[in-house]
LUMLUMDREN-2810 file (N, C-alpha, C; in Angstrom, 1 decimal):
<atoms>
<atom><aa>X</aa><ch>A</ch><at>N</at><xx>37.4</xx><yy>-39.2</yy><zz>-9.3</zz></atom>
<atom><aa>X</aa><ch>A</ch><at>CA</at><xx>36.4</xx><yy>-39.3</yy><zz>-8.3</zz></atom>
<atom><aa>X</aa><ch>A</ch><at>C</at><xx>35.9</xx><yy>-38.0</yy><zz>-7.9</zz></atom>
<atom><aa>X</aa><ch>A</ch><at>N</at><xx>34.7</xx><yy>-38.0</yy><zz>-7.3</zz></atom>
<atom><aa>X</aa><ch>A</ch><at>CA</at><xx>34.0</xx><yy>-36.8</yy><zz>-7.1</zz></atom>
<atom><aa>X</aa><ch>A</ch><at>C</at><xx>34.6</xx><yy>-36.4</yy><zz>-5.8</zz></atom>
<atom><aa>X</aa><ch>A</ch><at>N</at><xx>34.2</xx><yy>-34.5</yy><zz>-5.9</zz></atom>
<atom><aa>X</aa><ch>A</ch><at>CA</at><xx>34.6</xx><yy>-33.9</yy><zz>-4.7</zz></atom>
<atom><aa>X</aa><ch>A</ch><at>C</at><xx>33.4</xx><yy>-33.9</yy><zz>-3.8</zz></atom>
<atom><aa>X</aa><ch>A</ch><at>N</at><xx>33.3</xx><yy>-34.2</yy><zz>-2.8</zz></atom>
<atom><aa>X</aa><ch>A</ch><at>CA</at><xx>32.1</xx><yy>-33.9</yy><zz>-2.1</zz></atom>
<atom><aa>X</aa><ch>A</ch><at>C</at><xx>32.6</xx><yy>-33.1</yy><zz>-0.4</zz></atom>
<atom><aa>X</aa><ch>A</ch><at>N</at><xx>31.4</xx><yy>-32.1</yy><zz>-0.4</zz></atom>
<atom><aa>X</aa><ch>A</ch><at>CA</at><xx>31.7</xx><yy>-31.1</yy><zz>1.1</zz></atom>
<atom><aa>X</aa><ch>A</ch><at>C</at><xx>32.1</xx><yy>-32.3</yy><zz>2.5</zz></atom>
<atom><aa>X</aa><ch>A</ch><at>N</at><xx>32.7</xx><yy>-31.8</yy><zz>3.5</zz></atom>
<atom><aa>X</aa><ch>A</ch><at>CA</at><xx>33.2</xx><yy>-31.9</yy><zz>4.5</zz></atom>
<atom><aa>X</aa><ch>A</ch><at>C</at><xx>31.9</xx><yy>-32.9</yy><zz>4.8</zz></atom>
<atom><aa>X</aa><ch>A</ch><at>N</at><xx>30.4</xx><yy>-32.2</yy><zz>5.0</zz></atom>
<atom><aa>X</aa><ch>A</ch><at>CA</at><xx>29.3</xx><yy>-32.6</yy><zz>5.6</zz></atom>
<atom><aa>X</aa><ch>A</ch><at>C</at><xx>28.6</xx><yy>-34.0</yy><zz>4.8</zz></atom>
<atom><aa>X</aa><ch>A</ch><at>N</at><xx>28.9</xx><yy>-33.6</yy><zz>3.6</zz></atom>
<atom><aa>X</aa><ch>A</ch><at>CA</at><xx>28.5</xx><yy>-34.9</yy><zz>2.7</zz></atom>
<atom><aa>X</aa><ch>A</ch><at>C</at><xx>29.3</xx><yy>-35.9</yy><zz>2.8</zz></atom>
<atom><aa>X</aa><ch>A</ch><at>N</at><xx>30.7</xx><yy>-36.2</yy><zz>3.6</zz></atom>
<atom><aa>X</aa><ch>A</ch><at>CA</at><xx>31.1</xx><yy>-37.2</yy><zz>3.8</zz></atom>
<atom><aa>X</aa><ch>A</ch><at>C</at><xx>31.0</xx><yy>-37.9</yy><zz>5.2</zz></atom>
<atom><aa>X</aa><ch>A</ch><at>N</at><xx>30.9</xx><yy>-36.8</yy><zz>6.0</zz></atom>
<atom><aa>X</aa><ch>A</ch><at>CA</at><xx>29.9</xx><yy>-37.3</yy><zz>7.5</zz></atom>
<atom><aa>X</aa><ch>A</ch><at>C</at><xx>28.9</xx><yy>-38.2</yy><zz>7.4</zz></atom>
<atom><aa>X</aa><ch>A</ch><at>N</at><xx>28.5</xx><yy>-37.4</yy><zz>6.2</zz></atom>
<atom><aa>X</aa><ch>A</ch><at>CA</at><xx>26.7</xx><yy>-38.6</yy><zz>6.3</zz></atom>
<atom><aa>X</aa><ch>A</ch><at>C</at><xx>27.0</xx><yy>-39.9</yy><zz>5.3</zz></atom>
<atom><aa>X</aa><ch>A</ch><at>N</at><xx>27.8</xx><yy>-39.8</yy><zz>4.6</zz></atom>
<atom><aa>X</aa><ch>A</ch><at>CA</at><xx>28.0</xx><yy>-41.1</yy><zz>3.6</zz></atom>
<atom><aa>X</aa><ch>A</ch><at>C</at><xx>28.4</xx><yy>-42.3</yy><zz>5.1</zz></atom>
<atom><aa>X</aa><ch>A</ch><at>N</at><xx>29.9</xx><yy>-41.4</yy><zz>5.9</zz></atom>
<atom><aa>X</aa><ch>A</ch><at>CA</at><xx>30.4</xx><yy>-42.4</yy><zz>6.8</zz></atom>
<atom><aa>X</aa><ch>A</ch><at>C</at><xx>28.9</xx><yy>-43.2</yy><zz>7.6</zz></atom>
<atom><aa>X</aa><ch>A</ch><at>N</at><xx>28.3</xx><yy>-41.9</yy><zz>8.2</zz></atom>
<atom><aa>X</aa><ch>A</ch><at>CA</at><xx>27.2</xx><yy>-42.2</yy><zz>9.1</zz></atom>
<atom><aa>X</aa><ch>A</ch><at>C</at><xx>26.4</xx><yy>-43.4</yy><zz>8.7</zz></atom>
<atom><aa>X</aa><ch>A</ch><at>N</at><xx>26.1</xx><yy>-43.3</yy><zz>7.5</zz></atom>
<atom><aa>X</aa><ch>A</ch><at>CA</at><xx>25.1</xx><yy>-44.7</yy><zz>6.6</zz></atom>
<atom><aa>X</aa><ch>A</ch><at>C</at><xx>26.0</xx><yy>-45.7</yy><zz>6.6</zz></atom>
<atom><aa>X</aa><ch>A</ch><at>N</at><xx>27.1</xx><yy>-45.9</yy><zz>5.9</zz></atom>
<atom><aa>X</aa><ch>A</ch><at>CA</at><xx>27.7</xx><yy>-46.9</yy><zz>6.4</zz></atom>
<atom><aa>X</aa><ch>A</ch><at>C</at><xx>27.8</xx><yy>-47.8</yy><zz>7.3</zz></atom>
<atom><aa>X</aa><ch>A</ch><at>N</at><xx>28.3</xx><yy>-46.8</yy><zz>8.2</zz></atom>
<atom><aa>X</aa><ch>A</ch><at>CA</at><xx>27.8</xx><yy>-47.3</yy><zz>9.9</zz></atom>
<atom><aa>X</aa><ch>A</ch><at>C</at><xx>27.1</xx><yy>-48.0</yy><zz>10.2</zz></atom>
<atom><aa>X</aa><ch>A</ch><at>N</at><xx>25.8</xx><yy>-47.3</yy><zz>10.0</zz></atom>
<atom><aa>X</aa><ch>A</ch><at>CA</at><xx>24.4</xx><yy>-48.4</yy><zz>10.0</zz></atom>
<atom><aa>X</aa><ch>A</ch><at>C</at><xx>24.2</xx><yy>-48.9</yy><zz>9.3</zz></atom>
<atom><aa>X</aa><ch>A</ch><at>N</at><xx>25.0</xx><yy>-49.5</yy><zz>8.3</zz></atom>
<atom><aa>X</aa><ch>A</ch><at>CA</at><xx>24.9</xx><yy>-50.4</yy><zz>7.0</zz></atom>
<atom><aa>X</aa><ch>A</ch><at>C</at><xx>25.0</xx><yy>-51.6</yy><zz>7.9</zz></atom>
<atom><aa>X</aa><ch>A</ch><at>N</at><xx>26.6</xx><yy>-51.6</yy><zz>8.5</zz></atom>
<atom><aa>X</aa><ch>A</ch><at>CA</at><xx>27.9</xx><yy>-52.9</yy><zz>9.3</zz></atom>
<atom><aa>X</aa><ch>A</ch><at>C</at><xx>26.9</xx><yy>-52.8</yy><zz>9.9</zz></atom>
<atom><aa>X</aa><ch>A</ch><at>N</at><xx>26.1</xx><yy>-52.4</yy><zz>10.9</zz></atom>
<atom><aa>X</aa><ch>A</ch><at>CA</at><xx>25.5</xx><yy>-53.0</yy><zz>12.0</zz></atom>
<atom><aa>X</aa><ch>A</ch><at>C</at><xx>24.0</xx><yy>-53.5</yy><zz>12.1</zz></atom>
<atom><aa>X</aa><ch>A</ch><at>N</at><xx>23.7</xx><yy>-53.5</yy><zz>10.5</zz></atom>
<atom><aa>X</aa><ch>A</ch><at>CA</at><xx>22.0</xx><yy>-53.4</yy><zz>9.6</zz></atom>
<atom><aa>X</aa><ch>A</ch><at>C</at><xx>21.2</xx><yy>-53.2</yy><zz>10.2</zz></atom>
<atom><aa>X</aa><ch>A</ch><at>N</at><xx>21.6</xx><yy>-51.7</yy><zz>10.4</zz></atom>
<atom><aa>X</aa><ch>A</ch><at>CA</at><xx>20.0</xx><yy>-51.0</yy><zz>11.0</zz></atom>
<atom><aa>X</aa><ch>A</ch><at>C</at><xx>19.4</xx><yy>-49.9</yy><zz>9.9</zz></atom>
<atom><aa>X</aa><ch>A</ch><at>N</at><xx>20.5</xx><yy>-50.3</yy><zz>8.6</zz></atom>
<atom><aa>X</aa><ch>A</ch><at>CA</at><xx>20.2</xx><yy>-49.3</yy><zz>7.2</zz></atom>
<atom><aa>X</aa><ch>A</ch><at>C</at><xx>19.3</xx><yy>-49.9</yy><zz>6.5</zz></atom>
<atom><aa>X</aa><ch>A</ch><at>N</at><xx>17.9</xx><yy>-49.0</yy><zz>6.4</zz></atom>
<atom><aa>X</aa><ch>A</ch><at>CA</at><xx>17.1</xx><yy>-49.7</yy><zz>5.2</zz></atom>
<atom><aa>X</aa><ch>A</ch><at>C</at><xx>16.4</xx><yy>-49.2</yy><zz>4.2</zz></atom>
<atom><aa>X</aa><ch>A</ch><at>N</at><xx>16.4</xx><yy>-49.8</yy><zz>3.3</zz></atom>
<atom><aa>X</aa><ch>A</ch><at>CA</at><xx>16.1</xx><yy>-48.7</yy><zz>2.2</zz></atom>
<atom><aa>X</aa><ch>A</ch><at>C</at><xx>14.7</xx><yy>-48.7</yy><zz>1.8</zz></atom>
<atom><aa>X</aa><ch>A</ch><at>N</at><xx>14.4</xx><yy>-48.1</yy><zz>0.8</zz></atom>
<atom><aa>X</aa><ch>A</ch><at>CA</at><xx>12.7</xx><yy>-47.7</yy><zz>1.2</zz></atom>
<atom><aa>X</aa><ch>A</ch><at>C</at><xx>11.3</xx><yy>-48.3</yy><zz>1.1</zz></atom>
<atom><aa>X</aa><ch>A</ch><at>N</at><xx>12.1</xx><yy>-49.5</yy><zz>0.5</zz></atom>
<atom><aa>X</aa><ch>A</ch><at>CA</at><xx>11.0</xx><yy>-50.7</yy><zz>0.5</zz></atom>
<atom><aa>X</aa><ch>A</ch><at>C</at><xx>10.6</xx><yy>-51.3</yy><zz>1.9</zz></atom>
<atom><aa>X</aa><ch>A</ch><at>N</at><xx>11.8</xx><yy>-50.7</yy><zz>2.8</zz></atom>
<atom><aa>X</aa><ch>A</ch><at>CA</at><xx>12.0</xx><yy>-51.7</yy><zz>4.3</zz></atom>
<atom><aa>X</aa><ch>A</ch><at>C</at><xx>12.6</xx><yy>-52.6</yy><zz>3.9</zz></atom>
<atom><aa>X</aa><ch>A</ch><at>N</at><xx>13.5</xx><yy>-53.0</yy><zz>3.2</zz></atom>
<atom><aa>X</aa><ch>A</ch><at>CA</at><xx>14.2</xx><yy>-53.8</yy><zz>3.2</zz></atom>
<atom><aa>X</aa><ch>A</ch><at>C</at><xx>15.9</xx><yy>-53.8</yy><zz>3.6</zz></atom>
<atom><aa>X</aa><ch>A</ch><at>N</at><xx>16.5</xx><yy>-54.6</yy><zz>4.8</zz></atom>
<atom><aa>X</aa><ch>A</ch><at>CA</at><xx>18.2</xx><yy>-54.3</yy><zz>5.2</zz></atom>
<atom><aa>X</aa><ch>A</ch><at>C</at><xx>19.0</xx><yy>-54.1</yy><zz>3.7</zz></atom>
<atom><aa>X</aa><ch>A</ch><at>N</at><xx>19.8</xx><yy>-52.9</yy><zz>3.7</zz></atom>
<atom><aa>X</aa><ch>A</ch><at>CA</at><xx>20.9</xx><yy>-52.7</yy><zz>2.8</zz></atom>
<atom><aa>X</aa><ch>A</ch><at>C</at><xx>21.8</xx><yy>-53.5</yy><zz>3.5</zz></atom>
<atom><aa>X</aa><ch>A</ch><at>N</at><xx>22.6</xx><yy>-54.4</yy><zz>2.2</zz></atom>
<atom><aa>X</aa><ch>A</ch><at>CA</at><xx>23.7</xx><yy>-54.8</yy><zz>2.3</zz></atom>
<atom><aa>X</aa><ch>A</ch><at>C</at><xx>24.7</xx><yy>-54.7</yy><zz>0.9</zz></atom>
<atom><aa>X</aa><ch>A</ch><at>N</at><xx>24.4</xx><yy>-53.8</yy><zz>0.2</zz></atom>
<atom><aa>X</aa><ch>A</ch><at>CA</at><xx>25.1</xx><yy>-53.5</yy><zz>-0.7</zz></atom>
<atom><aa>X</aa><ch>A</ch><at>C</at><xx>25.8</xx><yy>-52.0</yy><zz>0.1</zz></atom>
<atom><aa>X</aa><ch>A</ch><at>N</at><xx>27.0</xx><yy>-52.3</yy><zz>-0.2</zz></atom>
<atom><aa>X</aa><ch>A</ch><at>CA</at><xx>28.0</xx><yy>-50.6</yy><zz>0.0</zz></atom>
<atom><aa>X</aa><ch>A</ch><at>C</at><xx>28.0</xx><yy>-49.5</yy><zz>-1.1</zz></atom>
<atom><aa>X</aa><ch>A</ch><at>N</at><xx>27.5</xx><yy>-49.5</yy><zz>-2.3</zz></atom>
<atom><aa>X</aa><ch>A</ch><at>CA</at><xx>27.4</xx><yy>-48.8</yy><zz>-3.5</zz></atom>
<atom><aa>X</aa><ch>A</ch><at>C</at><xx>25.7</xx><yy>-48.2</yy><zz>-3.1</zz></atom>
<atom><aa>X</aa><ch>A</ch><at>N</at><xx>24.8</xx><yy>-49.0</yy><zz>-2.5</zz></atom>
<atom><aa>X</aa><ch>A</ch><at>CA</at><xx>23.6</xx><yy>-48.6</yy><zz>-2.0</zz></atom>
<atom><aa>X</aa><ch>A</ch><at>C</at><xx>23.6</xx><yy>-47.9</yy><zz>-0.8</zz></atom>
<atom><aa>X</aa><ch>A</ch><at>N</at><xx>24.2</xx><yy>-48.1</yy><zz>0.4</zz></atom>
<atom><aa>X</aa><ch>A</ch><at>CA</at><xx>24.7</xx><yy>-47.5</yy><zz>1.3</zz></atom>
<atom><aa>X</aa><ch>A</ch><at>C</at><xx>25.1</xx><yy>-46.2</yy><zz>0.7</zz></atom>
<atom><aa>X</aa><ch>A</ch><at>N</at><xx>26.5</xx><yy>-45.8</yy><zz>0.1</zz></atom>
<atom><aa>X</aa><ch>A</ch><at>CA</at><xx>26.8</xx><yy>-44.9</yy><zz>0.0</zz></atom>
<atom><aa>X</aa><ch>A</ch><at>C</at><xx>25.5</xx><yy>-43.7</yy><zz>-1.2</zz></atom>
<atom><aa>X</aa><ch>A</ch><at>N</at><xx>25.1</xx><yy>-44.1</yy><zz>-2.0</zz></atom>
<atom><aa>X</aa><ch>A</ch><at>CA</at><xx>23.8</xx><yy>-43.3</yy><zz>-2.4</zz></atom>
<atom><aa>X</aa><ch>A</ch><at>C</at><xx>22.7</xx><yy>-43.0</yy><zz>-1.4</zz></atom>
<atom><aa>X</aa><ch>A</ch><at>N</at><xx>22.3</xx><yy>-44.0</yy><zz>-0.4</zz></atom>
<atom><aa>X</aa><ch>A</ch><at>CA</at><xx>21.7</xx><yy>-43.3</yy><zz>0.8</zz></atom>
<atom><aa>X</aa><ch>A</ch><at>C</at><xx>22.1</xx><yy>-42.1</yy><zz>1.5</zz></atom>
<atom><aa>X</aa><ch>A</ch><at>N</at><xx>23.6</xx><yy>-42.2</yy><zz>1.3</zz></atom>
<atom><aa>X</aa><ch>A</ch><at>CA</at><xx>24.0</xx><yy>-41.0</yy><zz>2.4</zz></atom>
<atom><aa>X</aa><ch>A</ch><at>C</at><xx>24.0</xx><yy>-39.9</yy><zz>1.4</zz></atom>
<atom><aa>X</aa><ch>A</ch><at>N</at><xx>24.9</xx><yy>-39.8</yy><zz>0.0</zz></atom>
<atom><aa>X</aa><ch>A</ch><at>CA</at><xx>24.6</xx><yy>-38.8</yy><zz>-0.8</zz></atom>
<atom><aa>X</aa><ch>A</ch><at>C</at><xx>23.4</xx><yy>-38.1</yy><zz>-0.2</zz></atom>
<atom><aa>X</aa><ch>A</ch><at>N</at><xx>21.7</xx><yy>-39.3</yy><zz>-1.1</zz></atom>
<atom><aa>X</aa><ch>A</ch><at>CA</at><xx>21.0</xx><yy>-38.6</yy><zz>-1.2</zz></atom>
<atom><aa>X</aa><ch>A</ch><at>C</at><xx>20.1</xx><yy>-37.6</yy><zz>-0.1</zz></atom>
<atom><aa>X</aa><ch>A</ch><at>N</at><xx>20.5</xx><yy>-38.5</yy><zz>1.2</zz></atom>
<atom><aa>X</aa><ch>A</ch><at>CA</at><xx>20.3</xx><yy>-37.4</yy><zz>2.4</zz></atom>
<atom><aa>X</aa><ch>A</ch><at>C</at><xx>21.2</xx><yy>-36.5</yy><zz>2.5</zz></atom>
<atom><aa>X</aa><ch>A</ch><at>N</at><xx>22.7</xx><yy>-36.4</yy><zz>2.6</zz></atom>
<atom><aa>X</aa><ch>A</ch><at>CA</at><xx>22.9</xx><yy>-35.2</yy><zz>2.4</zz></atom>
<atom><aa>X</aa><ch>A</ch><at>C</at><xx>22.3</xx><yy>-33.7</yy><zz>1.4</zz></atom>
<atom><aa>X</aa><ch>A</ch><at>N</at><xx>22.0</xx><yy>-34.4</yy><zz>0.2</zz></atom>
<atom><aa>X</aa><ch>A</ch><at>CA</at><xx>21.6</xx><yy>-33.5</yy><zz>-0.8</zz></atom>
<atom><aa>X</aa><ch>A</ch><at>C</at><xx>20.0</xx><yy>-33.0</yy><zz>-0.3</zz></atom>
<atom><aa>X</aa><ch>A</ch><at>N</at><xx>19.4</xx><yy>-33.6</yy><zz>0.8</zz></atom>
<atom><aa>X</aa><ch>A</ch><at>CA</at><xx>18.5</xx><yy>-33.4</yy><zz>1.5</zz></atom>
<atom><aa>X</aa><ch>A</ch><at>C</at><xx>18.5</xx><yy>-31.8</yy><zz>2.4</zz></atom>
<atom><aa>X</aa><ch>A</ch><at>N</at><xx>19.5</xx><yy>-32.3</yy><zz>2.9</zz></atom>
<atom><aa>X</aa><ch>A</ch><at>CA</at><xx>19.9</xx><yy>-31.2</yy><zz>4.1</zz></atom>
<atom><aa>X</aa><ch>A</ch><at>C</at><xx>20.8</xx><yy>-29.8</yy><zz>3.7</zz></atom>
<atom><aa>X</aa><ch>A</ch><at>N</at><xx>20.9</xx><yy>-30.0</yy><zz>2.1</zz></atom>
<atom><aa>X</aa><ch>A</ch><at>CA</at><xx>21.6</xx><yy>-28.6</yy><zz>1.5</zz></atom>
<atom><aa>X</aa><ch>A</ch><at>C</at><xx>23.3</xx><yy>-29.3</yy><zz>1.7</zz></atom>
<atom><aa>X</aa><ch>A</ch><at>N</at><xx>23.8</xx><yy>-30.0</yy><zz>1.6</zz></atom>
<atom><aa>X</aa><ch>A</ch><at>CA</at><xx>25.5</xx><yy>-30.5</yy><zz>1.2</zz></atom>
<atom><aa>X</aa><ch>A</ch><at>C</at><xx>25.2</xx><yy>-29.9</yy><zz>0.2</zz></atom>
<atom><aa>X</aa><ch>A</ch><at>N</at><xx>26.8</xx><yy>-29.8</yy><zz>-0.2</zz></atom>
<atom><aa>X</aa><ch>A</ch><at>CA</at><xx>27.6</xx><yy>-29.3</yy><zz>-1.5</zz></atom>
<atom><aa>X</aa><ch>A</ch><at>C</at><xx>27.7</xx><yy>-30.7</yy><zz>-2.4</zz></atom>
<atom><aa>X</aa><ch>A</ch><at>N</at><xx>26.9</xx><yy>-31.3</yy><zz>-2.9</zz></atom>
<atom><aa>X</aa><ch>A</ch><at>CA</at><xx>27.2</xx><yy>-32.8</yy><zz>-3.4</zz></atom>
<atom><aa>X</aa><ch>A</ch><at>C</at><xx>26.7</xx><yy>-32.9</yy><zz>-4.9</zz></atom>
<atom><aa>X</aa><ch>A</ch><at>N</at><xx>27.6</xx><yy>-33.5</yy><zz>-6.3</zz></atom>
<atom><aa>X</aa><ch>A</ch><at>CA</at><xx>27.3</xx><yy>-33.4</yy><zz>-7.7</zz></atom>
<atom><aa>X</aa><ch>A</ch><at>C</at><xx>26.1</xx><yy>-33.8</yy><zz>-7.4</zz></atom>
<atom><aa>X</aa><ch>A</ch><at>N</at><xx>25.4</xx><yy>-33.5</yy><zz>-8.9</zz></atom>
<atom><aa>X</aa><ch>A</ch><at>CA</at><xx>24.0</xx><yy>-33.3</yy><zz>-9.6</zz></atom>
<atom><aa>X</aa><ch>A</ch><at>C</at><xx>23.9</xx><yy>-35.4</yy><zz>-9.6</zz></atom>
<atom><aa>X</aa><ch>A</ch><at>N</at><xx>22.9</xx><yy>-35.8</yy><zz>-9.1</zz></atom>
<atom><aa>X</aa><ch>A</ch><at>CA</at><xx>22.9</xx><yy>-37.6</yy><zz>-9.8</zz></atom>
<atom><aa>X</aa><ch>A</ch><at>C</at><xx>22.8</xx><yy>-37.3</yy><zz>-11.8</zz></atom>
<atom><aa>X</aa><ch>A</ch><at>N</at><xx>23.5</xx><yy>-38.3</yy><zz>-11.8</zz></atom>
<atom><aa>X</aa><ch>A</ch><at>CA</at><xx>23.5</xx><yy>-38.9</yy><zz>-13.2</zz></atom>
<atom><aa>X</aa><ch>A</ch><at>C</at><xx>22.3</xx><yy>-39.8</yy><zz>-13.9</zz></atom>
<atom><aa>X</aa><ch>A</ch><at>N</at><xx>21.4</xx><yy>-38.8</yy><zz>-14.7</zz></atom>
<atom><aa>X</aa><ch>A</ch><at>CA</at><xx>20.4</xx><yy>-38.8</yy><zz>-15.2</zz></atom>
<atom><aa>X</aa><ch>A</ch><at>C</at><xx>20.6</xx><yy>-39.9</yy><zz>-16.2</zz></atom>
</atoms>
């Protein structure tokens, strides 16, 4: 499993969060209810904000 920074796991928890209480939506506007989608949301905002988080898989 991947290492990811202190802050990139803040934000994975954080999306989750709003996953359980579906106020998470992804960019179609449509509610996430997948947890494998949740957690790529938070990645890729983290990787937004400068986290320490791997390269995605091309």
């Amino acid at each position: 499993m991947a290492k990811y920074s202190e802050k990139a796991s803040e934000k994975v928890g954080e999306t989750l969060h709003e996953m359980k209480e579906g106020k998470l939506k992804s960019g179609s506007g449509k509610k996430v209810t997948s947890k494998k989608q949740a957690i790529a949301i938070g990645l890729s905002e983290a990787r937004k904000q400068g986290a320490k988080v791997p390269k995605q898989k091309s």
